[in-house]
C-alpha positions as CSV (number, residue, x, y, z in Angstrom):
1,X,8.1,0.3,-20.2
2,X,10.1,-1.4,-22.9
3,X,8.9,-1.6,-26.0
4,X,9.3,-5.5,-26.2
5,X,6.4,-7.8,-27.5
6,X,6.3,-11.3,-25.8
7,X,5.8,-14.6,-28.1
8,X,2.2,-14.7,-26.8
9,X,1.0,-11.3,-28.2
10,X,1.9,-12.8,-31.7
11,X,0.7,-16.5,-31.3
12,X,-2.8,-15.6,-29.8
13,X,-3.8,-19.3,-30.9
14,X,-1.5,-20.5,-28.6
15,X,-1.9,-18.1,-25.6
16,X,-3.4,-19.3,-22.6
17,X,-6.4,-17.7,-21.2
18,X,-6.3,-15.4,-18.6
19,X,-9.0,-14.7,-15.8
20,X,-8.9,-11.4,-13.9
21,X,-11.3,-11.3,-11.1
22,X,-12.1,-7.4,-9.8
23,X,-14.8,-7.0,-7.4
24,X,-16.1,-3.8,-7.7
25,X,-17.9,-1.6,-4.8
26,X,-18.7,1.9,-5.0
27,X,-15.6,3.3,-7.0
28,X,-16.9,4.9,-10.1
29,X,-14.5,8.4,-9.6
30,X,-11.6,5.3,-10.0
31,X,-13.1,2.5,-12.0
32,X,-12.8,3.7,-16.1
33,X,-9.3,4.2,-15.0
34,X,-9.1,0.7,-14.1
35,X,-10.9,-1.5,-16.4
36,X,-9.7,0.8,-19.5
37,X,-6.0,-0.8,-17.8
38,X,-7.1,-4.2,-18.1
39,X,-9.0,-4.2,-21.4
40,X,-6.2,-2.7,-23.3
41,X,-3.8,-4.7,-22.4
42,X,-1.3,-5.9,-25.3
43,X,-2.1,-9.4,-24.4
44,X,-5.5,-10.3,-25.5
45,X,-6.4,-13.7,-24.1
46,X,-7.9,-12.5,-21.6
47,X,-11.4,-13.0,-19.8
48,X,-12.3,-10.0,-17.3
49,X,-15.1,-10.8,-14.3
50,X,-16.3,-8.0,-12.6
51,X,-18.4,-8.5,-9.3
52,X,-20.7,-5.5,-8.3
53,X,-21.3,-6.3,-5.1
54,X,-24.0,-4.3,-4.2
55,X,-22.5,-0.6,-5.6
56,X,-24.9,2.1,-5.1
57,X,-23.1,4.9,-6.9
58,X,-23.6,3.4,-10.2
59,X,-19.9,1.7,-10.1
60,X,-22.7,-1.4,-11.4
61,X,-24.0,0.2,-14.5
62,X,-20.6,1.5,-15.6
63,X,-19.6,-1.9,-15.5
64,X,-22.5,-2.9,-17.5
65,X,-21.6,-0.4,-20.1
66,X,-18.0,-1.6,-20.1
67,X,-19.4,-5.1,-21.2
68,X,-21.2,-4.2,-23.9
69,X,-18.5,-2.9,-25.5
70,X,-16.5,-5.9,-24.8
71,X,-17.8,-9.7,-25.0
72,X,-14.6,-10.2,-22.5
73,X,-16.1,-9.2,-19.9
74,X,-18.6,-10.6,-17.5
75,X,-20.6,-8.9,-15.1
76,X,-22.2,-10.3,-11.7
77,X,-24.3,-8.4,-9.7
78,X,-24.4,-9.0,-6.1
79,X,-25.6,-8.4,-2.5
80,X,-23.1,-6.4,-0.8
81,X,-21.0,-9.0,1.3
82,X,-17.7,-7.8,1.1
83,X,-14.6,-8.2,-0.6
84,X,-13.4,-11.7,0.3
85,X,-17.1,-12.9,-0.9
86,X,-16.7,-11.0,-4.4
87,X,-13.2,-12.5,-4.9
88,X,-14.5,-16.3,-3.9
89,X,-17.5,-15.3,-6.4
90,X,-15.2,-14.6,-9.1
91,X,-13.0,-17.6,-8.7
92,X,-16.3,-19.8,-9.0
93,X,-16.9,-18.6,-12.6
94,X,-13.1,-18.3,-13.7
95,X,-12.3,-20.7,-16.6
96,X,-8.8,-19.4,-17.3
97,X,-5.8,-21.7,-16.6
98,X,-4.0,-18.6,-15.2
99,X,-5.7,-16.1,-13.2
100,X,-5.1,-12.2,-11.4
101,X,-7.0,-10.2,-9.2
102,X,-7.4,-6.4,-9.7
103,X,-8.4,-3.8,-7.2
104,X,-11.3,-1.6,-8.9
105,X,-9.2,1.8,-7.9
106,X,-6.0,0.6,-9.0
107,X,-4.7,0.6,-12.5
108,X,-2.3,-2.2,-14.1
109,X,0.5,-1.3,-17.0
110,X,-0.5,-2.2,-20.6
111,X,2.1,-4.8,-20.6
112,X,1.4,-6.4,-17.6
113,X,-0.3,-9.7,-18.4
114,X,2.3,-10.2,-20.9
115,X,5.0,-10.2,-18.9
116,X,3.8,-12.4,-16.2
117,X,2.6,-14.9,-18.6
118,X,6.0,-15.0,-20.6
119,X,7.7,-15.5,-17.3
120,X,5.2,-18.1,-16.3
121,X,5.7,-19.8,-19.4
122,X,9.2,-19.7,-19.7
123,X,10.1,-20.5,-16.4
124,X,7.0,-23.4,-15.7
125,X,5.8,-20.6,-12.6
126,X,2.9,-21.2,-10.7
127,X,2.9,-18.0,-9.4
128,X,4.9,-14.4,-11.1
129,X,4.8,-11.5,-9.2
130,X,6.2,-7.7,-9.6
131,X,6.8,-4.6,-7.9
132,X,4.0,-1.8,-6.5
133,X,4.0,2.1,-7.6
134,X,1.9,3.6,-4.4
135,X,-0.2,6.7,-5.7
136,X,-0.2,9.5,-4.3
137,X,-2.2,11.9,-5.3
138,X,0.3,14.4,-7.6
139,X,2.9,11.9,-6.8
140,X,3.9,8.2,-6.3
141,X,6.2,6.3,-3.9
142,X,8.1,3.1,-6.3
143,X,10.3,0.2,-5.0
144,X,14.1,0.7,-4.4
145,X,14.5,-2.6,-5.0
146,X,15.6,-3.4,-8.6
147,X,17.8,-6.2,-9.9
148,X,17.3,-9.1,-12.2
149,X,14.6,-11.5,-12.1
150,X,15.0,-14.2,-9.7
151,X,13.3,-17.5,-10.2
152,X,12.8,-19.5,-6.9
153,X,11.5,-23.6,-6.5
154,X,10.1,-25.4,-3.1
155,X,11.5,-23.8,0.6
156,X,12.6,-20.4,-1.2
157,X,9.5,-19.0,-1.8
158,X,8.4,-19.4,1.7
159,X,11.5,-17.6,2.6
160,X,11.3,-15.0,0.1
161,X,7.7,-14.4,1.7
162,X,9.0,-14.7,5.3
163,X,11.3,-11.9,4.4
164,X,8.8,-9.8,2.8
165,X,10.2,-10.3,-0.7
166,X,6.9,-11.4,-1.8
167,X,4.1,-9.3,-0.3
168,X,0.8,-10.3,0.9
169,X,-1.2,-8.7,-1.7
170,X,-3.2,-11.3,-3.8
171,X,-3.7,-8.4,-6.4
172,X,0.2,-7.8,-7.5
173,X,1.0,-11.4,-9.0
174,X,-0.3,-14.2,-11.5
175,X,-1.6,-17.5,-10.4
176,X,-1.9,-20.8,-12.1
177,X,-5.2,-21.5,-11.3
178,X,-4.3,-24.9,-9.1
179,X,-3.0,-22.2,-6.8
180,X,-7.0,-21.8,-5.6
181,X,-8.3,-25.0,-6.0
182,X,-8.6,-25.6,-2.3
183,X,-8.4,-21.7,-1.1
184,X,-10.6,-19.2,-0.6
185,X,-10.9,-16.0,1.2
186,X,-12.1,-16.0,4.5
187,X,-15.5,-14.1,4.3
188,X,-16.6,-11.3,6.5
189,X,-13.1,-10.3,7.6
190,X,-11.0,-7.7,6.3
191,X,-7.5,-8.7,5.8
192,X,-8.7,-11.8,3.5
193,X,-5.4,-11.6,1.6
194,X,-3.0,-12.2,4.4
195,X,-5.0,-15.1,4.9
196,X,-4.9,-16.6,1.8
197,X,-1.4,-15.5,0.7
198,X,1.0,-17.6,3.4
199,X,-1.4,-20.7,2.9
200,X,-0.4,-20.2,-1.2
201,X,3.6,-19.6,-0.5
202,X,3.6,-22.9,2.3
203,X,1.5,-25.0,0.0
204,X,3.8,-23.6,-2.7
205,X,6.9,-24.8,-0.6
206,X,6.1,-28.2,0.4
207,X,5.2,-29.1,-3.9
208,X,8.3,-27.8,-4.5
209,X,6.5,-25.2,-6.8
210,X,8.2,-22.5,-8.7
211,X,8.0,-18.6,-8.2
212,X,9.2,-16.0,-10.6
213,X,10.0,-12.5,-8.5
214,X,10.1,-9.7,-11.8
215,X,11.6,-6.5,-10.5
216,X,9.9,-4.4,-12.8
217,X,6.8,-2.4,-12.0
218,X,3.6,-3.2,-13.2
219,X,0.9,-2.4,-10.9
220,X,-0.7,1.0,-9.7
221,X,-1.7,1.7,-5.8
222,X,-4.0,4.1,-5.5
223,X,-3.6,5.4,-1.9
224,X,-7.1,6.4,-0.2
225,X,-8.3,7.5,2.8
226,X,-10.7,4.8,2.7
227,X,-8.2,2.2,2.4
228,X,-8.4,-0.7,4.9
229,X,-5.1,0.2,7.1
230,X,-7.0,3.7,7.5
231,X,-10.2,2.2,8.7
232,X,-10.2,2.9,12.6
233,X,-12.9,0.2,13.8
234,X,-12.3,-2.4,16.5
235,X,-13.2,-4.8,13.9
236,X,-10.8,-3.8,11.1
237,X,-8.0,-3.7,14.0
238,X,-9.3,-7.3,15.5
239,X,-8.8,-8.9,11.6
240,X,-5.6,-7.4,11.1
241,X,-4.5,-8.6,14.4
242,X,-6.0,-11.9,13.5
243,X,-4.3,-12.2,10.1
244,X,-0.9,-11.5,11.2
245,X,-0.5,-12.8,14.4
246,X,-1.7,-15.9,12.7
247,X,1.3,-15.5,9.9
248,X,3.7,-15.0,13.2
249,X,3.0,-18.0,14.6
250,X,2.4,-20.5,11.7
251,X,6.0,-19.2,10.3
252,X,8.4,-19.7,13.6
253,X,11.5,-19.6,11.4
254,X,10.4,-15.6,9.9
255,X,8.8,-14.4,13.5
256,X,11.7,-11.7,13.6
257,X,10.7,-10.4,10.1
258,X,6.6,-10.5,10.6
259,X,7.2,-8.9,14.6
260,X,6.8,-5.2,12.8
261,X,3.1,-6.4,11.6
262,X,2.0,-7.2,14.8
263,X,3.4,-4.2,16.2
264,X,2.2,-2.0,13.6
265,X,-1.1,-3.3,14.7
266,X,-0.5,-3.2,18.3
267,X,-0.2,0.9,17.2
268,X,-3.7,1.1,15.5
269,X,-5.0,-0.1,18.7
270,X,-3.2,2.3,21.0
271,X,-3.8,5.2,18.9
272,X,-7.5,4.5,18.4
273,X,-8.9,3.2,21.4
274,X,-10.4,6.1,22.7
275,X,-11.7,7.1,19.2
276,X,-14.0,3.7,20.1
277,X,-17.2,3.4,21.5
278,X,-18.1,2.4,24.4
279,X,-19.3,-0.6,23.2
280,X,-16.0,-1.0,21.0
281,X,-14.0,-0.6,24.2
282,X,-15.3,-3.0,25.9
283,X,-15.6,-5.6,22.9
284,X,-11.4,-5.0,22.5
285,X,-10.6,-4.8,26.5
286,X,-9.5,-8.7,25.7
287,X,-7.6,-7.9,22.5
288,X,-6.0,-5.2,24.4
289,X,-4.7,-6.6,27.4
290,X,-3.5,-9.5,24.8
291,X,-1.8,-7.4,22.9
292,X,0.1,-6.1,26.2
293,X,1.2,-9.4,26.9
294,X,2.5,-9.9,23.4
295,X,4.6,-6.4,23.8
296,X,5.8,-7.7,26.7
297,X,6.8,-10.9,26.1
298,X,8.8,-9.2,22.7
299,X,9.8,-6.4,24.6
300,X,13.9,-7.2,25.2
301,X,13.9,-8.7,21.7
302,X,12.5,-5.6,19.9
303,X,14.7,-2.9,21.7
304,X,17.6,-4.9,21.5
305,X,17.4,-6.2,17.9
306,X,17.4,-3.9,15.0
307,X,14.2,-2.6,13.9
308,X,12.8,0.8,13.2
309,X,12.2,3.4,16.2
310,X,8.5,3.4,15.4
311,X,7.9,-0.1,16.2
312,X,10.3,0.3,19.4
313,X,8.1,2.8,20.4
314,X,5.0,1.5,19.6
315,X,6.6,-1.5,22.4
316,X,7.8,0.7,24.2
317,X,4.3,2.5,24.9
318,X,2.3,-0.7,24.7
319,X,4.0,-2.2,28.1
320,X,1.2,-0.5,29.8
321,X,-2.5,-0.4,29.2
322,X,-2.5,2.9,31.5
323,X,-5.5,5.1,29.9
324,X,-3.0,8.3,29.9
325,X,-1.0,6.6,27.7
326,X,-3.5,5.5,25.0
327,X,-5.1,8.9,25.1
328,X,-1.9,10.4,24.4
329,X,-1.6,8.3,21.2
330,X,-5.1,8.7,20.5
331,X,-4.3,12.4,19.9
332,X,-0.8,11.9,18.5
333,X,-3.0,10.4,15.4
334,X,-5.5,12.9,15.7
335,X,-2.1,15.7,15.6
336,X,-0.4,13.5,12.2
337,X,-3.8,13.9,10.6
338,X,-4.1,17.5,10.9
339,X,-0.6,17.5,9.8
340,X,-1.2,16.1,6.7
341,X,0.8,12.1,5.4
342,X,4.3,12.7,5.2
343,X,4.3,11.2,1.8
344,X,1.6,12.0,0.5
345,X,-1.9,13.5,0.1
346,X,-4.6,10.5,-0.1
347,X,-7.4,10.1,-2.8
348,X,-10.6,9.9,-1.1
C-alpha cells in the first residue's frame, strides 16, 4: 500500500462524512478482524452502523463493546431477517453523504476510505470501486487485472458492468448516497446485491453519472464454506437463478457476457438436485425443466462461441433432465468436495 496521504486525511474540517453499513450475524471468530479494518482507517470521518440481526453467538455484544470504545459507531439490534433487511436497516439511519457496505467476515485496507473518497472527489464520482483479494485460508487469489485508473460517464458504466468490469458486489465500492435514494434490497432473497447492483449502473447510465474503476486492491474476501454460492438449497439456487436471469434479460446488448451466470447456476441445480428433498424436488421440478429449455435454446450459441469448457459442459449435460444424468453430477460435487477446492481451503 503506498504510503501516500490524501488531502482529506489532513483537512478533516472539510472531509465528507462517510457511512459504512455492516450487518452483522453470527461471525464473532471473523468480526474484531473486521471492524478493527474499519475503525482504523486513516480517514476519520467516518460513521460506522452495525446491524446485529439477531446473532446468537455473541457477534451482538462484541459489537456493543466495539461502541463503547468508539462514539462512531452505532449499534442496532435486530430480529433475524436476513441480510438484505440489515442492509435496508442501515441505509434508514445513514446520514453520510457518501456511503459503503462491509461484509462482517471481510476486512478492508487502512487506506481504503481514503482512496475512494479522493477519487470521488476529484473526479465528481457517484460511485468508485476497486479490486477483490479472495482469502483463502493460508493463501489468497488477487486480480490480474492492473492498469491505470479509468474514469467512465453515462452508457460506459453500463458497459463496463455488462462486461464484468464492475462486479455485482455492493460491498467492494463507494456510493454517493443519491445512489439509494430509491433502492433497496429485495428482502428475503439471497442474491439481494445482483438485484440492486444493475438497477444502480442503468440508473447510473441514463444520468449520465460518473464511475471511477481504481485498479488497486482494497478489499479482503474471506472465502467460507458458509458462503452463499456454497449454500445447496432449492431456495438459494431459485434466487440466484432469479437474480441473474433477470440481469440477462433486462441487459439484451451484454446477454453473451452474463450467459456464464446463468449457466453457472444451471450447474448448482444439476449437481444438487438429488442432494434435495423430496419436497425440494418437487418445489424445483418447474425451475428445472425451465432451466432445460434455457440450455437448449443457448445451446448452438454456447458450444460454438468462446467460453470456458465448464460452462459448455454444464449445457452440454443440462440438454436433458434424464435422472442418470443429474445423479451423476450430484456425485461429481460430492467427489470435488472430498477432493478438497482447487484453490483453496475454505474458512468455516
Amino acid at each position: 500500500m503506498s504510503a501516500h496521504r490524501s488531502f482529506y486525511e489532513y483537512n478533516t474540517k472539510e472531509a465528507p462524512l462517510v457511512s459504512i453499513v455492516i450487518p452483522v450475524y453470527n461471525v464473532k471468530p471473523y468480526l474484531a478482524q473486521c471492524l478493527e479494518s474499519v475503525i482504523h482507517q486513516s480517514y476519520h470521518n467516518i460513521e460506522i452502523i452495525l446491524i446485529d440481526d439477531g446473532s446468537t453467538d455473541g457477534s451482538g455484544l462484541l459489537c456493543d463493546q466495539y461502541a463503547k470504545g468508539d462514539d462512531r459507531i452505532h449499534v442496532i439490534h435486530t430480529e433475524n431477517r436476513g441480510l438484505a433487511s440489515a442492509r435496508n436497516n442501515g441505509l434508514e439511519k445513514c446520514r453520510g453523504s457518501y456511503l459503503m457496505f462491509a461484509d462482517s467476515d471481510d476486512w478492508i485496507e487502512a487506506h481504503t476510505v481514503s482512496t475512494l473518497i479522493e477519487a470521488a472527489k476529484k473526479d465528481h464520482a457517484d460511485i468508485v470501486t476497486a479490486e477483490i483479494a479472495y482469502e483463502y485460508v493460508g493463501k489468497a487469489q488477487y486480480p490480474k487485472r492492473g492498469g491505470d485508473a479509468r474514469i467512465i460517464h453515462g452508457d460506459e458504466i453500463l458497459d463496463f458492468y455488462g462486461n464484468g468490469r464492475i462486479s455485482n458486489v455492493v460491498w467492494n465500492k463507494l456510493y454517493r448516497a443519491e445512489c439509494f435514494s430509491d433502492i433497496r434490497f429485495p428482502v428475503g432473497h439471497t442474491y439481494e446485491d445482483v438485484a440492486v447492483a444493475w438497477r444502480i449502473m442503468t440508473h447510473l447510465a441514463k444520468m449520465n453519472g460518473t464511475a471511477v474503476v481504481l485498479p488497486a486492491v482494497l478489499f479482503h474476501y474471506r472465502m467460507r464454506k458458509s458462503g452463499i454460492t456454497h449454500i445447496k438449497s432449492y431456495s438459494n439456487i431459485l434466487d440466484a437463478w432469479t437474480a441473474y436471469h433477470e440481469v440477462y434479460e433486462s441487459l439484451p446488448e451484454y446477454q453473451q457476457k452474463r450467459l456464464p451466470s446463468c449457466f453457472f447456476t444451471i450447474g448448482r441445480m444439476w449437481t444438487h438436485y438429488y442432494g434435495f428433498s423430496k419436497k425440494e424436488k418437487d418445489a424445483a421440478s418447474g425451475l428445472v425443466r425451465e432451466m432445460c429449455g434455457f440450455s437448449k435454446k443457448h445451446f448452438h450459441q454456447v458450444m460454438g462461441g468462446k467460453y470456458p469448457i465448464k460452462i459448455k459442459a454444464v449445457c452440454l449435460i443440462s440438454q436433458s433432465r434424464a435422472p442418470f444424468l443429474m445423479w451423476f453430477c450430484f456425485w461429481c460435487g460430492k467427489l470435488r468436495q472430498i477432493i478438497g477446492n482447487d484453490r483453496g481451503k475454505l474458512y468455516p
